[in-house]
C-alpha beads as a LAMMPS data file, in Angstrom:
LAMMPS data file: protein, C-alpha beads

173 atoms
172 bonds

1 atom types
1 bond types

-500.0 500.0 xlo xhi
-500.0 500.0 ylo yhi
-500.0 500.0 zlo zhi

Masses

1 110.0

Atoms # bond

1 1 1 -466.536 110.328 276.076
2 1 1 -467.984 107.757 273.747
3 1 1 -464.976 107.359 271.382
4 1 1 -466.791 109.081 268.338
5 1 1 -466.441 112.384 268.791
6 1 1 -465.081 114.577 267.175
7 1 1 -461.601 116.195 267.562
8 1 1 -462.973 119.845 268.780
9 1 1 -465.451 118.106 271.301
10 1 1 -462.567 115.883 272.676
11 1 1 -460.545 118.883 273.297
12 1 1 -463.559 121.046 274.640
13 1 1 -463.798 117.847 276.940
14 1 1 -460.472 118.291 278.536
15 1 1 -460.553 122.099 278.460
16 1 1 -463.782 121.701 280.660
17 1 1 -463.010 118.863 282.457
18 1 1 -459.349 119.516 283.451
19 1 1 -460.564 123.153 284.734
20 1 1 -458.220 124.757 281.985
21 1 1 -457.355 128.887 281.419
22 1 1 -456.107 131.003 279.041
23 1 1 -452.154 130.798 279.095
24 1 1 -450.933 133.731 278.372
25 1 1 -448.518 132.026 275.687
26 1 1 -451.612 130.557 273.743
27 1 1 -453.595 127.644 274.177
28 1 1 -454.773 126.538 277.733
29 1 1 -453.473 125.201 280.929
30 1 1 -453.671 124.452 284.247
31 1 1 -451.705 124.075 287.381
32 1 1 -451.774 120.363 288.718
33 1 1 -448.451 120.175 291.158
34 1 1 -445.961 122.626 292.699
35 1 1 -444.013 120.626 295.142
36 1 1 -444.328 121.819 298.891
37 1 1 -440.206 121.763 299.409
38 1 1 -438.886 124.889 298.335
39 1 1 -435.023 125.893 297.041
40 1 1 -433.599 129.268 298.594
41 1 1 -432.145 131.838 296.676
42 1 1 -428.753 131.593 298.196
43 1 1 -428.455 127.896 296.842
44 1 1 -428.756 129.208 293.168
45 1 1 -425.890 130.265 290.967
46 1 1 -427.814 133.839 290.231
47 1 1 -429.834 133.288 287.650
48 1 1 -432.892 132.747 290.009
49 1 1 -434.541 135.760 291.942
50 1 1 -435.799 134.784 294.635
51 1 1 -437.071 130.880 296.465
52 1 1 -438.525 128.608 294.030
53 1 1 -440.345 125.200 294.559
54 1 1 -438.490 122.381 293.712
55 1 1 -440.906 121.629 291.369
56 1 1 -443.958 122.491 289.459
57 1 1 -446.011 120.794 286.653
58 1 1 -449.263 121.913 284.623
59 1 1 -451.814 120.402 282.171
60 1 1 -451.461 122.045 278.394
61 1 1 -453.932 121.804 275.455
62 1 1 -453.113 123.386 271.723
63 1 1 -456.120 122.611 269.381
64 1 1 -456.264 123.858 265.774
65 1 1 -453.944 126.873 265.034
66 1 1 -453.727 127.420 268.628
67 1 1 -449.788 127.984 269.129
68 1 1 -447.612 128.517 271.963
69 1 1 -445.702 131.210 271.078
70 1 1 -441.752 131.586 271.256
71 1 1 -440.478 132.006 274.609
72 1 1 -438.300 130.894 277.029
73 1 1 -437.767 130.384 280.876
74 1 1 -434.805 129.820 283.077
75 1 1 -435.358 126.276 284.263
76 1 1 -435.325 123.437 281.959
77 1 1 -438.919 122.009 281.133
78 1 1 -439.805 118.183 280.607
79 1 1 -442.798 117.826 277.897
80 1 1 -445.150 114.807 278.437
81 1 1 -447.199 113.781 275.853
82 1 1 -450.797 112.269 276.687
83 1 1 -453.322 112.482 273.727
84 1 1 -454.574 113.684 270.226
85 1 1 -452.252 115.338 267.268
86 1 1 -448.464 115.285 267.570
87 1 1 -447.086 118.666 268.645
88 1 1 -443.896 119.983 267.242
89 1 1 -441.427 122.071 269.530
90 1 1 -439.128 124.352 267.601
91 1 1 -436.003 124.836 270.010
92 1 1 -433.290 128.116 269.230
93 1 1 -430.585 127.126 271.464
94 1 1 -428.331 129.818 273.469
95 1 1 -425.441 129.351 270.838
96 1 1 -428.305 130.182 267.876
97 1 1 -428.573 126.149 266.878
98 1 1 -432.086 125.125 265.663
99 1 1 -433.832 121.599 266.408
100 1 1 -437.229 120.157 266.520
101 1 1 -438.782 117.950 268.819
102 1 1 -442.087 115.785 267.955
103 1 1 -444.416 115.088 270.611
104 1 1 -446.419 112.236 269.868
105 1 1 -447.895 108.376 269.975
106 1 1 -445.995 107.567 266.598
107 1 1 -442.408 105.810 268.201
108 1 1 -441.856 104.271 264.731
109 1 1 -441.724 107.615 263.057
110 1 1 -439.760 109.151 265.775
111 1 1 -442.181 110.746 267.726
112 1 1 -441.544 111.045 271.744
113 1 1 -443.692 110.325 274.507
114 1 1 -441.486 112.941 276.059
115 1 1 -438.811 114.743 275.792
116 1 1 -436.587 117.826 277.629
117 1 1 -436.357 121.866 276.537
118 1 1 -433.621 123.038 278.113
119 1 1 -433.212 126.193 280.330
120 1 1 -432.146 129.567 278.364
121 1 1 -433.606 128.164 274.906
122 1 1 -436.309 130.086 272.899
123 1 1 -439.150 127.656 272.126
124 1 1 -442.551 127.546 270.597
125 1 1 -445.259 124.971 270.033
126 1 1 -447.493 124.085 266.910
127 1 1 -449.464 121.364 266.531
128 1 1 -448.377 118.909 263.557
129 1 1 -452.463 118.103 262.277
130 1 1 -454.117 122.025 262.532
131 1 1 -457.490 120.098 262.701
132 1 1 -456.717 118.182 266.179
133 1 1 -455.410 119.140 269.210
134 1 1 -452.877 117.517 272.018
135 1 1 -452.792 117.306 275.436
136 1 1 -449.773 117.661 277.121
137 1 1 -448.082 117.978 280.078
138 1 1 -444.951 119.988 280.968
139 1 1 -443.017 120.162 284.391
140 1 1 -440.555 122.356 285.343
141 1 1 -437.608 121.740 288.057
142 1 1 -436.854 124.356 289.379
143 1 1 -440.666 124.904 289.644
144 1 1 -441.675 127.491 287.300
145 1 1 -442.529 130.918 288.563
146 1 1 -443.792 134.075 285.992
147 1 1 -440.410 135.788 286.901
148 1 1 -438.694 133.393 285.218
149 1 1 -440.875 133.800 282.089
150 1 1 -439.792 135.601 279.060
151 1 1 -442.034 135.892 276.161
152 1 1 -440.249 137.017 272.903
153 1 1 -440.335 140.530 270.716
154 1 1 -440.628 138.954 267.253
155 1 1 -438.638 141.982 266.206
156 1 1 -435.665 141.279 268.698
157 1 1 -435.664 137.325 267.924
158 1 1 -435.387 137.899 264.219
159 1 1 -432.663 140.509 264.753
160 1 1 -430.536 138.065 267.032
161 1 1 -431.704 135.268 264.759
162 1 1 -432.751 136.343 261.528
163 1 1 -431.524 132.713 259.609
164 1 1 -434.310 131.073 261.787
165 1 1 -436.720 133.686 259.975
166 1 1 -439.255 131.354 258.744
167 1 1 -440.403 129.885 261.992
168 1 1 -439.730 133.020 264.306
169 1 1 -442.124 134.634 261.997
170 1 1 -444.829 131.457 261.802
171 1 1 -444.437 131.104 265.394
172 1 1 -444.202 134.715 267.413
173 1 1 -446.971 136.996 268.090

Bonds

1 1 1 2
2 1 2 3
3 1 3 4
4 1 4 5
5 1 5 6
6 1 6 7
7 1 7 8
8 1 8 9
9 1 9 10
10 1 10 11
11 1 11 12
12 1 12 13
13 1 13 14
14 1 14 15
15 1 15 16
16 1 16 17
17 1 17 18
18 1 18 19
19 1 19 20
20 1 20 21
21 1 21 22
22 1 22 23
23 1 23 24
24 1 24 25
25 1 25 26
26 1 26 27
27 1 27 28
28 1 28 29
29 1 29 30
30 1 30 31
31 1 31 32
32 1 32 33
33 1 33 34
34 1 34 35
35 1 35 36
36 1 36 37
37 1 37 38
38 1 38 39
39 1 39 40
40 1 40 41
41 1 41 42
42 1 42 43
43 1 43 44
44 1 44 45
45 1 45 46
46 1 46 47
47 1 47 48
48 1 48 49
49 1 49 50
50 1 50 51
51 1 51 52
52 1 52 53
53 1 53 54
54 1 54 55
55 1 55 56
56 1 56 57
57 1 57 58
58 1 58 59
59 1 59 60
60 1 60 61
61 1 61 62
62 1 62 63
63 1 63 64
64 1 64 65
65 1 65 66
66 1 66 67
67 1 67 68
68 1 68 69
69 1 69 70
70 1 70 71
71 1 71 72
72 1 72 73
73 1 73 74
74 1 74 75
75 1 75 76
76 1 76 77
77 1 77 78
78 1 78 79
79 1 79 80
80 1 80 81
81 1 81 82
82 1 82 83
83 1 83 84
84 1 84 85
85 1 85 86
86 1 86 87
87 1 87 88
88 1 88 89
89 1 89 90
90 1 90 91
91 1 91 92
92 1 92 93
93 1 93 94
94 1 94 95
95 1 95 96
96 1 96 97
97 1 97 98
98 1 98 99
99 1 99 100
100 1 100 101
101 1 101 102
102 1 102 103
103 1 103 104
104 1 104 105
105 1 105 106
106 1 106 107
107 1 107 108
108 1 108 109
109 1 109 110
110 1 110 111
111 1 111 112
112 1 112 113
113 1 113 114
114 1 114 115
115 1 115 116
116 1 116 117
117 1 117 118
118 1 118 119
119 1 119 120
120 1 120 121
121 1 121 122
122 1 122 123
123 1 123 124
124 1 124 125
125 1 125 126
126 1 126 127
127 1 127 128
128 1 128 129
129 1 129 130
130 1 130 131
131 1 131 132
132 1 132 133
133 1 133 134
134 1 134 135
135 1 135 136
136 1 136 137
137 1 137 138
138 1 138 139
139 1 139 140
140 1 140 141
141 1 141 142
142 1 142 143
143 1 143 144
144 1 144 145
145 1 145 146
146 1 146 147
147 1 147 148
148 1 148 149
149 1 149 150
150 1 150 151
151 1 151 152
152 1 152 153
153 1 153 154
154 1 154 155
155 1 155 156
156 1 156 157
157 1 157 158
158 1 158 159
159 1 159 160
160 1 160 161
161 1 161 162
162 1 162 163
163 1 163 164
164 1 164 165
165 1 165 166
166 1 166 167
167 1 167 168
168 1 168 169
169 1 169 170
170 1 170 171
171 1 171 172
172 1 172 173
């Protein structure tokens, strides 16, 4: 990287260079820790189905209108953010309460350089300048696991939530 390239090499750089997929959510990731301990099922209130690792963490990458569509997991998830276009995280609490979070490098405008989702809560990822991208990373304790995963039904989110319309629509596939 030379430091004049454009936005859509830079993030073609880390998509290539970070070894990064697909996520079945939208934009791309990959896998960089799961922590070797492991938590049994029996020390979990029920939520949990099985062992999990204590911990897990992963590389993710939104460029352009790349968004990571509403969803939500049963562990709470810690965003990190590391480079490009400030990334805005629209939250729908358990109770049906609505917040944003912005990801970003800009402290003085109230941006975060990180900053917690927690477990149970529908959220979904856009990036705040469509012609950039961001890189960011998100762990997950307890580790994430695809069991835990829940992607939404657009139809069932607006029918549980239908005065968060607007974004459920902008932000569901």
């Amino acid at each position: 990287m030379n430091g004049k390239e454009t936005m859509l090499e830079k993030a073609n750089y880390y998509i290539d260079k970070l070894q990064l997929l697909p996520h079945p959510e939208g934009g791309y990731y990959r896998e960089i820790y799961r922590a070797g301990e492991i938590i049994l099922a029996e020390n979990f209130p029920g939520s949990f189905k099985g062992n999990r690792n204590i911990s897990t963490s992963i590389y993710f990458l939104l460029q352009r209108n790349d968004i990571s569509s509403f969803h939500r997991i049963k562990s709470d998830e810690l965003w990190h953010f590391y480079d490009g276009s400030a990334v805005k995280i629209s939250v729908i609490g358990e109770d049906g309460s609505f917040s944003e979070i912005i990801l970003g490098r800009t402290i003085s405008e109230g941006e975060l350089f990180q900053a917690a989702v927690k477990k149970n809560c529908w959220f979904a990822a856009e990036l705040v300048d469509k012609k950039s991208f961001a890189l960011v990373g998100c762990t997950v304790s307890p580790g994430f696991d695809f069991q835990d995963f829940e992607m939404a039904e657009c139809d069932k989110l607006l029918k549980e939530f239908p005065e968060h319309k607007e974004v459920i629509k902008r932000l569901c596939r």
